[in-house]
Structures are given as structure tokens and as C-alpha cells.
N, C-alpha and C positions, 0 to 999 in steps of 0.2 A: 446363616442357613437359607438366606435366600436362592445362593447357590451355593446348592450342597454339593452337587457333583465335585466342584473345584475344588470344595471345602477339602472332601475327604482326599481326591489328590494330594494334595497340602499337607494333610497330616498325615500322608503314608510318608510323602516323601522326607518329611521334621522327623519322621518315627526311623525309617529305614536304614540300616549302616551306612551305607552309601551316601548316605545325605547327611542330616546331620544328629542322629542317633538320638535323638530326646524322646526319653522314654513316655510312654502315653499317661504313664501316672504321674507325669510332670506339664501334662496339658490338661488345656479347660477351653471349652466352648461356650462361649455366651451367646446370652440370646436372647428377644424380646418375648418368644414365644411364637415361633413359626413353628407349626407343630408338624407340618409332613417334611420338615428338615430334621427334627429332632428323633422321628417316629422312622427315618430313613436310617439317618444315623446310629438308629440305638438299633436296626436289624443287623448291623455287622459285628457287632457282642461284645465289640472293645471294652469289656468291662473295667478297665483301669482308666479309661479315659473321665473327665470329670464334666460335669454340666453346670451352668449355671445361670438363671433365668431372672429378666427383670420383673419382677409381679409389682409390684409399684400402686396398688392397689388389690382390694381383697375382694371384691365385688362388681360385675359385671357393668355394671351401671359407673360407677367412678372410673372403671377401666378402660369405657369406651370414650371418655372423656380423655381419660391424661395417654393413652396408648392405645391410638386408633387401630394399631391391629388384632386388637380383642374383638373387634367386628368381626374379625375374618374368625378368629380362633376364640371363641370363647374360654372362661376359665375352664367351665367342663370338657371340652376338649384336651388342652392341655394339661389339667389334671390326670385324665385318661392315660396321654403319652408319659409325663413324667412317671406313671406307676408303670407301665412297660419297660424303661429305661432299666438297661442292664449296668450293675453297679459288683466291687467286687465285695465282700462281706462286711470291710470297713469302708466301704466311700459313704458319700452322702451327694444330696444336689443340692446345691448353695441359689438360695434365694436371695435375692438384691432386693431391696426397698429401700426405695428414695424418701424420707419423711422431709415431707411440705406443711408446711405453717397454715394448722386450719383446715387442709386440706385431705391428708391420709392419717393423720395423729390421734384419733381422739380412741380411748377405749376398747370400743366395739369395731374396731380394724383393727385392731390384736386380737380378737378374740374370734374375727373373721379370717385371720391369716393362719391361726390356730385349726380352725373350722378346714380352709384348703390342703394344708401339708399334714392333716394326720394322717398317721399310717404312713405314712414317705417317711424316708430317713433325707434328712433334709440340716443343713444349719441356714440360718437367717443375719444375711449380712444387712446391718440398717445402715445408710447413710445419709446421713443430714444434708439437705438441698443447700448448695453456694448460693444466696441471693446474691443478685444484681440488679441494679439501676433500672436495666430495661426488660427485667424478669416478672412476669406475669405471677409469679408463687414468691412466698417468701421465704428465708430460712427459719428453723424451727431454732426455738433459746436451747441452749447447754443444758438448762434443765429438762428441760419437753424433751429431750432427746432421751436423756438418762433415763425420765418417768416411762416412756414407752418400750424402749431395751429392758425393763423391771416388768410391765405386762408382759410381753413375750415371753419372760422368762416364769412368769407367775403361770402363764398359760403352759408351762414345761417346754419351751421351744429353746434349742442349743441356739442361743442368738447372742451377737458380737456387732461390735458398732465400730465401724470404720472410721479412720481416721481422716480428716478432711486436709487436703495440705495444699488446694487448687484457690480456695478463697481470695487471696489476695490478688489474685491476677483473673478473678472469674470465670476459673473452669475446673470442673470436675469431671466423672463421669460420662460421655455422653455431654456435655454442656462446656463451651467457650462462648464468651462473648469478648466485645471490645470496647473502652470507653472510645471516646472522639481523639482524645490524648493516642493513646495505643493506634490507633489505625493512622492518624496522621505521620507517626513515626513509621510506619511501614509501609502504607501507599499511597505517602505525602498530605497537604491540606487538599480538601474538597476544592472544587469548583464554586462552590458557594461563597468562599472567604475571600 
């Protein structure tokens, strides 16, 4: 949504007979939360089109930490636009969260993520962070994961926990990394060895 102009080119021309006829209730737009892309986007009424947003924390303060452009756009902002978002009687906006070890898990960020999406028809995809080697966060246990997909849903939040399938090669979502192994095989050994 940084550039929306193009965006929505793109999706007229994926939408359009002419191109390649996918229907708009077979796309989704994701987003970190650029809100006058979303706030652009959602004046053209496409209401079968889908949104989906990474909120990756529930409060403004952890938010400007782990997704610096919650500076630009605070939750309340984006809260605002997601309630503008034109939807058609069954859609929802799918929330992404990344659960980190320690760091977005504990209780009362269920209970805050509760707090932002009421009143939104909204489902809550959780996904459990890949750790890695040289990864600042760590991954959350099988258990922590379950335990907080159970507050969400205790909070009555339609929430679903994706399945992680990037782990063993260190990428997921938004995240690749490489060991020393891995990059030597593809842009040879360093300069160093």
C-alpha cells in the first residue's frame, strides 16, 4: 500500500476479463498498516476484495517497537480505517500476529487484541515466530502457542493458528535468513576464509 496507485492497477488488471479474470473474492491485500492506502483502497467499495493486516502487537508502545510504522499510523488510526473498510455481509479482515517468545504472548495481549478488533468482524490468524540463530526474538513452545489461540478464543475471537512450514530453512512470513552454510552455497565462501 505504499503504492497504492499501482496496487489498484494490478488488481483491476488480475480482476479484468481481459487479463486474468480472478475474481476479487479470490484476493487479499496485506499490509503492515499504511492507513491512507487502506483508507484509499476501501473508497472504491470493492467489497469482495479481502484485507489483511499485520497487528503483531496490541498496543501502541510494543508496536512502535517491533513495527516502526505504528509511528506513522498509530493503532487508533488504523482501527478507524479498518471500521470504514467496505466488506460484503460474510467477509471479515484477517489479523496476522506473529507470537514471539516473551515478547507479544503473555495474557493481557489477548485480552488487548480483544480490546482493538471488537466490533470488527475480523478472524485472527496467530503465527508462531521461526527462530533463528541470528534472530533477535525467539520462537514461542507448541505449548505457549496453543495456550494463547485458547485466550483468544476465550476472549470469543474467531482465531486459527497457522501452520509454520518455513522453520527449517529459516523463513517464514516476511523473514528469511541464512546460515554461513546456505550463503556460501550460493554466493560462494566469503573473502574471509
Amino acid at each position: 500500500l505504499d503504492n497504492v496507485d499501482v496496487l489498484i492497477d494490478a488488481l483491476r488488471i488480475l480482476n479484468d476479463a481481459d487479463g486474468l479474470a480472478i475474481s476479487r473474492a479470490n484476493m487479499m491485500v496485506s499490509t503492515c498498516g499504511v492507513v491512507p492506502g487502506i483508507e484509499q483502497l476501501g473508497r472504491l467499495g470493492w467489497k469482495r476484495l479481502a484485507l489483511a493486516v499485520s497487528l503483531n502487537a496490541p498496543n501502541d508502545r510494543l508496536r512502535d517497537e517491533l513495527m516502526p510504522i505504528n509511528r506513522r499510523y498509530p493503532l487508533k488510526a488504523l482501527r478507524e480505517a479498518l471500521e470504514r473498510w467496505p466488506m460484503r455481509a460474510s467477509g471479515v479482515i484477517c489479523i496476522e500476529y506473529v507470537l514471539l517468545k516473551g515478547v507479544n504472548d503473555a495474557r493481557a495481549h489477548a485480552r488487548e487484541i480483544a480490546d482493538f478488533v471488537r466490533g470488527l468482524r475480523t478472524r485472527i490468524h496467530l503465527i508462531p515466530w521461526n527462530g533463528h540463530d541470528a534472530a533477535r526474538f525467539a520462537a514461542p513452545e507448541e505449548a505457549d502457542v496453543l495456550t494463547f489461540l485458547g485466550w483468544l478464543r476465550d476472549e470469543g475471537l474467531f482465531a486459527t493458528r497457522r501452520v509454520s512450514r518455513g522453520a527449517r530453512i529459516s523463513a517464514a512470513c516476511g523473514q528469511l535468513a541464512a546460515d554461513a552454510s546456505m550463503r556460501d552455497a550460493i554466493d560462494g565462501p566469503s573473502s574471509a576464509e
